[in-house]
N, CA and C atoms as an extended XYZ file, in Angstrom:
201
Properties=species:S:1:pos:R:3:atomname:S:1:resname:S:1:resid:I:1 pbc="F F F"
N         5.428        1.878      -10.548 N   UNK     1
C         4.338        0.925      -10.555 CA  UNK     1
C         4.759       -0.274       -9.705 C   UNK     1
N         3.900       -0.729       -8.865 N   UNK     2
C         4.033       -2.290       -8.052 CA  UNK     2
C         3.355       -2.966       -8.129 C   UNK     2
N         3.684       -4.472       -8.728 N   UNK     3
C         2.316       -5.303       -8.879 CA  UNK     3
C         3.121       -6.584       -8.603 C   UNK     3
N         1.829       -7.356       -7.505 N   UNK     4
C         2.237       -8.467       -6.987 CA  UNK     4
C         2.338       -9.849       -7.731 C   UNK     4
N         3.654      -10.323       -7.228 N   UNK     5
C         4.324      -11.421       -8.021 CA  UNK     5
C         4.454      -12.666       -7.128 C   UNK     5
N         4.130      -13.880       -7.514 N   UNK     6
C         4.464      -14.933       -6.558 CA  UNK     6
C         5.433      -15.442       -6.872 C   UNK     6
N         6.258      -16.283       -6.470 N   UNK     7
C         7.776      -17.123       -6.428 CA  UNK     7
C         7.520      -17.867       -6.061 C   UNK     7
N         7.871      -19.013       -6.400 N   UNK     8
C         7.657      -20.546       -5.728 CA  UNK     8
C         8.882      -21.252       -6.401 C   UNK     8
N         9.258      -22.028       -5.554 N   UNK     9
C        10.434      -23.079       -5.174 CA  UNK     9
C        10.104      -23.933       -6.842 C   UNK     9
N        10.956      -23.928       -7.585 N   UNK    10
C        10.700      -24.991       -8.209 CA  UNK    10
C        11.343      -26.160       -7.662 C   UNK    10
N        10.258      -28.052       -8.179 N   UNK    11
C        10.593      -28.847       -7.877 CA  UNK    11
C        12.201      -29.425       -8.170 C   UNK    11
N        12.320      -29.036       -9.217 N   UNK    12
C        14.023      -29.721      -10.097 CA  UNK    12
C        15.225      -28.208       -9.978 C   UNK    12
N        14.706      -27.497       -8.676 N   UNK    13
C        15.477      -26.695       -9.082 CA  UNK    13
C        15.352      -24.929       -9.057 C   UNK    13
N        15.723      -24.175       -8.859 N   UNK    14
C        15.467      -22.848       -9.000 CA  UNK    14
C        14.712      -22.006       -8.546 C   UNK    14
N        13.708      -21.542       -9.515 N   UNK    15
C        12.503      -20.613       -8.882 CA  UNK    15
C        11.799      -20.393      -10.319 C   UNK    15
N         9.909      -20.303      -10.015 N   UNK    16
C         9.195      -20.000      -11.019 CA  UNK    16
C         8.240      -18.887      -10.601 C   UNK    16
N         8.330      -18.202      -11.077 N   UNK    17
C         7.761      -16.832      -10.712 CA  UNK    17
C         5.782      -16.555      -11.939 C   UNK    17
N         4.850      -16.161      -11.207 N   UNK    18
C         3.964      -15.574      -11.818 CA  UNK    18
C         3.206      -14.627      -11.000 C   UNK    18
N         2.868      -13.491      -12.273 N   UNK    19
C         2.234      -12.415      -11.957 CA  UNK    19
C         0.409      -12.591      -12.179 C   UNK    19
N         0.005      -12.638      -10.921 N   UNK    20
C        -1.490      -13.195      -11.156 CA  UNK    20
C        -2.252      -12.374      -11.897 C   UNK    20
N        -1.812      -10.655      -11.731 N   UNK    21
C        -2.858       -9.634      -12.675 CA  UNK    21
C        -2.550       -9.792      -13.802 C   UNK    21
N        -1.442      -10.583      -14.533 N   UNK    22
C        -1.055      -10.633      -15.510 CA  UNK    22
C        -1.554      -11.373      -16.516 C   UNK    22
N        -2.830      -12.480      -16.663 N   UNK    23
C        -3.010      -13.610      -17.208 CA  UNK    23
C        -2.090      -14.422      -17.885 C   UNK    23
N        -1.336      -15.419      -17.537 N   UNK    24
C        -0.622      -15.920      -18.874 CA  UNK    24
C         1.014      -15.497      -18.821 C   UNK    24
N         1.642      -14.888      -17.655 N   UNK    25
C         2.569      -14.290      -17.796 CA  UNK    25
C         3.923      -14.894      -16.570 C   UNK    25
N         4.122      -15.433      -16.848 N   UNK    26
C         5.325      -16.442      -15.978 CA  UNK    26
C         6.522      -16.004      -16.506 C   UNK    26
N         7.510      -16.546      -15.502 N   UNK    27
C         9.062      -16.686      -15.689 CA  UNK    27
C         9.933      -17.609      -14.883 C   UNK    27
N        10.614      -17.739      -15.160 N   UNK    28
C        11.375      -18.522      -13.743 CA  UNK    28
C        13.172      -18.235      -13.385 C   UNK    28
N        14.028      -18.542      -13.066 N   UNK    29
C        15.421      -18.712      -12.964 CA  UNK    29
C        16.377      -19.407      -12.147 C   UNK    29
N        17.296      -19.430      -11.834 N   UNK    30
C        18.125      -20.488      -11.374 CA  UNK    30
C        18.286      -19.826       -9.669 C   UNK    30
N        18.532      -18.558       -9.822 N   UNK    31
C        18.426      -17.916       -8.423 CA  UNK    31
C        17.113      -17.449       -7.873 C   UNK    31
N        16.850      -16.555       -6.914 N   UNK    32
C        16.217      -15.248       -6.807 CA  UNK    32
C        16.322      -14.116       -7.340 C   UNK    32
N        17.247      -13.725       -7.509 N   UNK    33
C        18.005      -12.413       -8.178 CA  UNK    33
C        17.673      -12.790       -9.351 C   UNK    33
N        18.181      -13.558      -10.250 N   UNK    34
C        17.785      -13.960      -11.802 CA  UNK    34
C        16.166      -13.940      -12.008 C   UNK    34
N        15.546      -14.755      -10.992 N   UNK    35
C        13.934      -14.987      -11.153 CA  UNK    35
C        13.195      -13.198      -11.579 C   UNK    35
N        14.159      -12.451      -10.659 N   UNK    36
C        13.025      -11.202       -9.850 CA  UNK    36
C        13.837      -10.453      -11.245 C   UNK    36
N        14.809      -10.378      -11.652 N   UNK    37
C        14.943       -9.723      -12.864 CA  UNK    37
C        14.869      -10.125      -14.358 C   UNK    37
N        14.124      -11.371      -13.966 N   UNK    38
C        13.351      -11.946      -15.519 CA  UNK    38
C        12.149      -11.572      -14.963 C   UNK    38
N        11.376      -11.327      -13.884 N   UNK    39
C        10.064      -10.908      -13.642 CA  UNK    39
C         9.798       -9.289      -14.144 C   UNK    39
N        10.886       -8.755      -13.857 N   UNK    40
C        10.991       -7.104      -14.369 CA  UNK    40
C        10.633       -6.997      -16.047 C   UNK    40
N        11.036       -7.817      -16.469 N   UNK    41
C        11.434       -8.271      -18.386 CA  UNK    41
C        10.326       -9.148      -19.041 C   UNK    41
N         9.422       -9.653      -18.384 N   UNK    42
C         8.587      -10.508      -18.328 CA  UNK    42
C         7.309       -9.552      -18.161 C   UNK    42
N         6.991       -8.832      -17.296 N   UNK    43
C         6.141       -7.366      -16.839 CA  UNK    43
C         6.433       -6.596      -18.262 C   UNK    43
N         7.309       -6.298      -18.442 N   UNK    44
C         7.506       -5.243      -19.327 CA  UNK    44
C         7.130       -5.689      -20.520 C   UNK    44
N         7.300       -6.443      -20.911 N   UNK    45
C         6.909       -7.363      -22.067 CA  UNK    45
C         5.343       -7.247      -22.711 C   UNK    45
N         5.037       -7.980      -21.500 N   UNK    46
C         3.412       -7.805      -21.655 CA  UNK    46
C         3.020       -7.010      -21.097 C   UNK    46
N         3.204       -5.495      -21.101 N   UNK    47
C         2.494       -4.599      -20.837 CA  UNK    47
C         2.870       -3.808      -22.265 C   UNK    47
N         4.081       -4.145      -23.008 N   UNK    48
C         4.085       -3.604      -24.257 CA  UNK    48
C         3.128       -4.135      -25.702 C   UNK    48
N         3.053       -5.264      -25.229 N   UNK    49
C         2.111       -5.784      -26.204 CA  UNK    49
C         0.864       -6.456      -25.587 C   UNK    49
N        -0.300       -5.431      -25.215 N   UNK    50
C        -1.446       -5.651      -23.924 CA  UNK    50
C        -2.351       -6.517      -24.930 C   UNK    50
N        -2.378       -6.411      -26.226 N   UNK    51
C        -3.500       -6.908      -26.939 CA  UNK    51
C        -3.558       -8.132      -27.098 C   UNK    51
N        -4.298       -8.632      -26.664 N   UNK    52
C        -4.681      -10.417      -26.606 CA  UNK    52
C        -4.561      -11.192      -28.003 C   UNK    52
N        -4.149      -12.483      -28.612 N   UNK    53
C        -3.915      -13.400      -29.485 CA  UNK    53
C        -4.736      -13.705      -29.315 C   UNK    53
N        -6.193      -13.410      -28.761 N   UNK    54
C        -7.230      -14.638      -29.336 CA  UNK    54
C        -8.213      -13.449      -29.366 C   UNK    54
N        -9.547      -13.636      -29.563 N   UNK    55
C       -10.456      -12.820      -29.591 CA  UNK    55
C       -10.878      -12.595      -28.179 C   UNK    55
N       -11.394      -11.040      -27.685 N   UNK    56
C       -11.942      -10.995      -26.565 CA  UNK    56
C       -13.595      -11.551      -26.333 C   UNK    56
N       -13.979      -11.960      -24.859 N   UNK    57
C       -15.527      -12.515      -25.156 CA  UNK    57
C       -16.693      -11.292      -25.487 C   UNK    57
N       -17.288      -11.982      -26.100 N   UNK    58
C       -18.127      -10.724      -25.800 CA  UNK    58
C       -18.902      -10.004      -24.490 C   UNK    58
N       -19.500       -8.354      -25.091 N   UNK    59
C       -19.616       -7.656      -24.111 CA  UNK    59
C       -18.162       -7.335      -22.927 C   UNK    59
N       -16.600       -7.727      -23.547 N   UNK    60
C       -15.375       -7.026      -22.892 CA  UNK    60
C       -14.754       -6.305      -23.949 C   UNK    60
N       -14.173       -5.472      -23.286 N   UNK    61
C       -12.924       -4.394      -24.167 CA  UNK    61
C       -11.835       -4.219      -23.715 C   UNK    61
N       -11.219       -4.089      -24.781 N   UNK    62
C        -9.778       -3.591      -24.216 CA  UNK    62
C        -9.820       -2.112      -24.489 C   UNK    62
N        -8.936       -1.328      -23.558 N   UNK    63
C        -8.146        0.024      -23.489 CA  UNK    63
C        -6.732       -0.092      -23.193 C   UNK    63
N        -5.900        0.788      -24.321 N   UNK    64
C        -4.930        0.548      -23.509 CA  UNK    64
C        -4.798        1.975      -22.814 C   UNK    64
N        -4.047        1.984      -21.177 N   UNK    65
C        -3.994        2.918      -20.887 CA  UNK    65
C        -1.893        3.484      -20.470 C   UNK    65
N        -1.962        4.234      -20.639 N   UNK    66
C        -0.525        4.729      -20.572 CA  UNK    66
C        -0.507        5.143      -19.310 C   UNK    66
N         0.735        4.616      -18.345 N   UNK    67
C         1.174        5.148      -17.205 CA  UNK    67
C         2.510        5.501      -17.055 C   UNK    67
């Protein structure tokens, strides 16, 4: 699976990483290497637990689908 991730320079430091298909799903780290393998752990995360903490709006659904 490949899904696009942005990286950006943090200001104080490091790197902050988010996955835009992801809603809600950030990371960051002190390197690149650290950033891109808290992004791996961060992905995985929330794709294990897809079901939303708040209610969905109406007229949407969730599926989960297995790949």
């Amino acid at each position: 699976m490949k899904i696009k991730c942005l990286i950006h320079e943090a200001e104080e430091g490091g790197f902050w990483a988010e996955i835009p298909s992801l809603p809600g799903c950030y990371t960051e780290g002190e390197t690149l290497e650290e950033t891109v393998s808290n992004l791996r752990e961060a992905i995985t995360c929330y794709l294990d637990d897809p079901l939303p903490e708040t209610p969905l709006p109406a007229h949407t659904y969730m599926e989960v689908v297995e790949i």
